[in-house]
N, C-alpha and C positions, 0 to 999 in steps of 0.2 A: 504494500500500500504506500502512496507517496502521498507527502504535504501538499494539501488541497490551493495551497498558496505558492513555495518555495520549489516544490515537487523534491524535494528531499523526501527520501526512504525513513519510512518511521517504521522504530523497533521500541520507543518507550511507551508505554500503556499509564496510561496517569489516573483511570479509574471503571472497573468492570462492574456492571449492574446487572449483571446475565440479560437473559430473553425477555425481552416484555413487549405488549402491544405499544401501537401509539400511542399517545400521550392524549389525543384530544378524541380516539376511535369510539364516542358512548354507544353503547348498545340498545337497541330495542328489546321490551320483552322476548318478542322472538326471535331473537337473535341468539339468547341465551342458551338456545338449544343446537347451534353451529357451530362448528370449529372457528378458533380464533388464530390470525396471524400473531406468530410473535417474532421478536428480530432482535437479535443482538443490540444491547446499550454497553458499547464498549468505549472507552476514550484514548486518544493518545496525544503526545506533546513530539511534535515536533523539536529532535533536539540543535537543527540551525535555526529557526525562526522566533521558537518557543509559541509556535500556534496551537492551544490543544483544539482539539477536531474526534466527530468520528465518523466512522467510513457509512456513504451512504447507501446502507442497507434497505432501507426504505426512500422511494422518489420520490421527491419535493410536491409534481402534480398530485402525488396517491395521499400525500397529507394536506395539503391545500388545494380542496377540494369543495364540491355546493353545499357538502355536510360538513363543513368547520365550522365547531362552534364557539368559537369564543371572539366574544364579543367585546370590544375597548369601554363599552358607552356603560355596563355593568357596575363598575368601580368609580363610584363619588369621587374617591381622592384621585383616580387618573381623571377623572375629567379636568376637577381644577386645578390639575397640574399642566396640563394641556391648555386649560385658559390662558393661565399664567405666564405659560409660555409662549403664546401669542400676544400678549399684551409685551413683555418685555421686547421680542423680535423685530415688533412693527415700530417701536421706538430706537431702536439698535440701528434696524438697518434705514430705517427711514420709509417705510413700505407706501404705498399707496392704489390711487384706484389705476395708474399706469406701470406697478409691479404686475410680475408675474409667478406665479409659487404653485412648486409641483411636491406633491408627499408621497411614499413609497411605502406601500403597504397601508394605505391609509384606512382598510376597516371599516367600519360603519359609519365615517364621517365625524368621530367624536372631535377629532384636532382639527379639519378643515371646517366644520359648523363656524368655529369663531372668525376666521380669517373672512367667510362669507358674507358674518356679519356687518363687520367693518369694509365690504365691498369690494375687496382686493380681489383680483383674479388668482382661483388655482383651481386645479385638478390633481386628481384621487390615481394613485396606480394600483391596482388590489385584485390578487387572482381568485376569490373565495368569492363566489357566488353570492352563497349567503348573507356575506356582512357588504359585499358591496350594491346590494340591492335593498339595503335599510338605509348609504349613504346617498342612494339615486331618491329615496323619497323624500330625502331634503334638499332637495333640488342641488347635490353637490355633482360633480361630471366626476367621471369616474371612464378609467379604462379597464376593463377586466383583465389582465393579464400579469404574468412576471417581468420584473424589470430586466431588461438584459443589453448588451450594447445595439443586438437589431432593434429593440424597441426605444432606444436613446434617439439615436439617429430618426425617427419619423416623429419627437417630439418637437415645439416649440423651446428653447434657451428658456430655462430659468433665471430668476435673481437669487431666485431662495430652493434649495432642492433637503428637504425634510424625510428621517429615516429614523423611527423609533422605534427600539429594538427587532430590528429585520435586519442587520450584519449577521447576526447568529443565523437564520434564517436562510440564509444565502446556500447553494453547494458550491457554487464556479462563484466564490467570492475575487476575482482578478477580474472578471467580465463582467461583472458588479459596477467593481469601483470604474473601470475604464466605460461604463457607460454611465457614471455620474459626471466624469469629464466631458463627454461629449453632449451633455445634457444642458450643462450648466454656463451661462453665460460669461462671456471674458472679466467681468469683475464678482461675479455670483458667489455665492457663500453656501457652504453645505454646511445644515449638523445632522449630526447622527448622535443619537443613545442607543447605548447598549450596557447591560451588565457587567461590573469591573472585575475583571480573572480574580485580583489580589483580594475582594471582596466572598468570590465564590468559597476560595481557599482556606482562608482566614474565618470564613462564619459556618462553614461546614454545609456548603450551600449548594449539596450532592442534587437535593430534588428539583434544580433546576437544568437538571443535565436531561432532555427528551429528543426523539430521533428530529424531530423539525429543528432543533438548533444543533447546526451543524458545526458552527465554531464557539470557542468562548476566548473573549478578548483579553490583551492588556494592552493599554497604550502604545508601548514598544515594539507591539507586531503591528499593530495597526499605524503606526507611523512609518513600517517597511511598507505595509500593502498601499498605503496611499502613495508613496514616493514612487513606488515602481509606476505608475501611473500618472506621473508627472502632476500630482495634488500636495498640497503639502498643510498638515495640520498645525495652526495658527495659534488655537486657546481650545484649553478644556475647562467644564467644570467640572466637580463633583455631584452627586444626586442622590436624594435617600430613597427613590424610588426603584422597587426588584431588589430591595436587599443591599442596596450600593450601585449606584451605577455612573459613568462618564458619558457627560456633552460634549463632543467634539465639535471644534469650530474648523471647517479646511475652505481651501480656494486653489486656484492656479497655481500650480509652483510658480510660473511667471508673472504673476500679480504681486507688486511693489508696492502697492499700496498700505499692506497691511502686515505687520512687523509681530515676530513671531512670540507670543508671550510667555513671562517667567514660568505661567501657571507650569507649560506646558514641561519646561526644565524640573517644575517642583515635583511632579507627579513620576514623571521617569526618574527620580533620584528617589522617594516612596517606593516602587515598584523594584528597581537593583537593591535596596534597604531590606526588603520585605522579602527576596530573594528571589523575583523572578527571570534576571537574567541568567542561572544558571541552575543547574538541573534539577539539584535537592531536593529544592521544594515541592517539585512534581511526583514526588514517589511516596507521601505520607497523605496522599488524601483518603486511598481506601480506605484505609484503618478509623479515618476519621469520619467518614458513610457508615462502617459499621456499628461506630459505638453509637452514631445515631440510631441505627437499626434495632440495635440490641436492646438499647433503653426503651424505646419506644413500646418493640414488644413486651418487654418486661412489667412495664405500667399497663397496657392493656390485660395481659395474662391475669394480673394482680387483681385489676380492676372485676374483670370476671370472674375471679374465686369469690371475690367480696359479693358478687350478685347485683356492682353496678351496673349502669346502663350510660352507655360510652356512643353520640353520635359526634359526625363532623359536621363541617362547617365548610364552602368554597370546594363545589368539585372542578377544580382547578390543574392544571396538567402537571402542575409540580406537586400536588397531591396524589396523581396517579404513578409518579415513579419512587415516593414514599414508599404509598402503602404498598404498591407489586415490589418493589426492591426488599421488605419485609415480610413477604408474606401473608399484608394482610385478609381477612375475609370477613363476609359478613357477618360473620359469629361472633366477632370483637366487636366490629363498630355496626349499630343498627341501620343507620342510613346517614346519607348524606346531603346539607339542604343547600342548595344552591339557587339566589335571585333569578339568575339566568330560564325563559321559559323554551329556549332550543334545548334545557338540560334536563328540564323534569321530567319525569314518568323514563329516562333511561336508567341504567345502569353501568355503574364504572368500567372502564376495559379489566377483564383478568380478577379484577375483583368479586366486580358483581353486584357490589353495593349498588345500593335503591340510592335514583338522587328523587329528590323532595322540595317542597313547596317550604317555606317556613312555619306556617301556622302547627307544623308536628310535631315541631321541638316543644310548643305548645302544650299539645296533647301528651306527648311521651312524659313531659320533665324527665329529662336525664340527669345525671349525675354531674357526669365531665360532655365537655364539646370540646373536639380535636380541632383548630383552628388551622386548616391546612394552607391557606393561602397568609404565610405568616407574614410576608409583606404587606399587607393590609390588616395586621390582627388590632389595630388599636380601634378603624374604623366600624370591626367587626363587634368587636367586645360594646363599641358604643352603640350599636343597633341592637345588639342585644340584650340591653342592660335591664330588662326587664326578667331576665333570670335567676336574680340573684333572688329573688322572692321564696324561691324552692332551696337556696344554696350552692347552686350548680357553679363549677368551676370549669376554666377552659384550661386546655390545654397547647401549649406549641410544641410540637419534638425539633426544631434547627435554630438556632444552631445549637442548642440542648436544650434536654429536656425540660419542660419548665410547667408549674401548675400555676394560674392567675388566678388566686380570690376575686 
């Protein structure tokens, strides 16, 4: 297998999760009585690049597909983080109603809704049926398809070319970036978010490893991937959004306008600090997937001898390499409730968990609730505050185990 970037021969494995289904594949009831794909979740690091990656065993089309469910617009807090970020941008770069702003992967329209507001012209790139036909009923334009450099070239130049967490996303991440260059107009500005490797590593942040994210970043590969492509990234920030994550700011390498920030020097001196220029630190993540795993089951087990009653919370796709990564089933945890109405009445891939409506957590009063989308668990615990009535406490298992009164 070679690096999906450098095409250097990889032989280090930075983290095996054995077989499991897709990450977003829900089931119908009748579905429960067919055989299920499963496919290797293995990882490796790239030891010239330091890209980890894993081999794609599953197509991009066969996961981004008319039945993808998840949806941007679901999550309160990414919405106003998405405001947010349109309000700051259109003041940055100066935006107007004779800009023009293209987003990749844009979804259901949750991040281009604002920009529409304010009048600015953009368009939606989005291969998912699904979500891209809830952003066409807000009258947002939308192209169905995957970004790639044949679809660059039949584009309009951007000012602004927008990419939130879709680098992971990518398989041919080189014909990615080289068709954000030929997209983006001679002074235009890209950012992209994506997940911070040194965050993944550091917070034991295994259940965000599923076959649609095909890479996991840190600044210092993605400052190769851009450069080979004649882009050169300008400023980053920081973000508490996914657990940790980086804004990347890039343009033209030959654009002189814009002088390259400390930020970006501080962050690559954090990441060689934190050990990601050289190999170490690639080789101690299993271990640290496992004692997630371990703990986890331990507390459920536990939980069942006692005769509690244990549901989740967000059937979420970093919930589903959790619970398959441990073994979970429905005999530990009773269901699982998710806002999302593409997700009710299915059932978890491999699991098998019932997802649900919230009014059952209601009915059941449980004990504990497993908080699987732990990046949003503050948002959650606050929608749910109406539990405490019974005394139910939540649970998060990453980056360790943890019980919340």
């Amino acid at each position: 297998m070679q690096c999906r970037f450098c095409k250097n021969k990889l032989e280090h494995v930075f983290v095996d999760l054995i077989n499991t289904p897709a990450s977003n594949s829900f089931l119908t009831k009748e579905q429960l009585n067919e055989p299920e794909h499963f496919y290797p979740l293995k990882l490796f690091v790239c030891e010239n690049c330091k890209l980890v990656q894993i081999d794609e065993y599953k197509k991009s089309d066969d996961i981004f597909n008319q039945d993808y469910a998840y949806f941007s617009s679901y999550s309160t807090s990414w919405l106003k983080h998405a405001e947010n970020y349109v309000e700051m941008i259109v003041k940055k770069l100066s935006l107007n109603e004779t800009s023009y702003i293209t987003e990749i992967a844009s979804n259901d329209g949750y991040l281009l809704q604002y920009f529409q507001e304010k009048q600015i012209p953009c368009i939606g790139i989005e291969p998912t049926s699904s979500t891209a036909s809830v952003a066409k009923q807000k009258a947002i334009e939308v192209i169905e398809d995957f970004f790639n450099t044949n679809l660059a070239k039949t584009l309009k130049k951007s000012d602004l070319i927008i990419g939130n967490n879709v680098l992971a996303h990518v398989p041919d991440i080189n014909d990615f970036v080289k068709g954000l260059k030929i997209a983006l107009k001679n002074n235009g500005i890209i950012t992209m978010e994506f997940p911070h490797l040194l965050n993944i590593i550091n917070e034991n942040q295994f259940d965000t490893i599923y076959h649609e994210h095909f890479s996991y970043l840190s600044l210092y590969t993605l400052i190769q991937i851009f450069e080979k492509q004649e882009l050169k990234i300008f400023d980053v920030e920081k973000l508490a959004t996914h657990g940790g994550s980086l804004r990347i700011y890039a343009t033209h390498i030959e654009n002189n306008n814009l002088e390259i920030s400390e930020n970006v020097e501080n962050i690559l001196n954090e990441e060689k600090e934190f050990g990601l220029f050289d190999m170490n630190i690639y080789t101690i993540f299993q271990e640290k997937a496992n004692k997630v795993k371990y703990d986890l089951l331990e507390f459920l087990l536990q939980a069942k001898k006692e005769n509690k009653k244990v549901v989740a919370y967000g059937a979420a796709a970093k919930g589903n390499t959790l619970l398959n990564y441990a073994g979970i089933k429905n005999d530990l945890i009773e269901f699982v409730v998710d806002k999302s109405p593409y997700k009710q009445g299915k059932f978890m891939p491999a699991s098998h968990i019932p997802v649900v409506e919230e009014k059952e957590i209601q009915e059941l009063k449980p004990d504990y609730i497993l908080i699987l989308p732990w990046n949003i668990k503050d948002e959650i615990i606050a929608q749910l505050n109406y539990v405490k009535m019974w005394n139910c406490k939540f649970v998060v298992a990453v980056p360790q185990l943890e019980i919340i009164n």
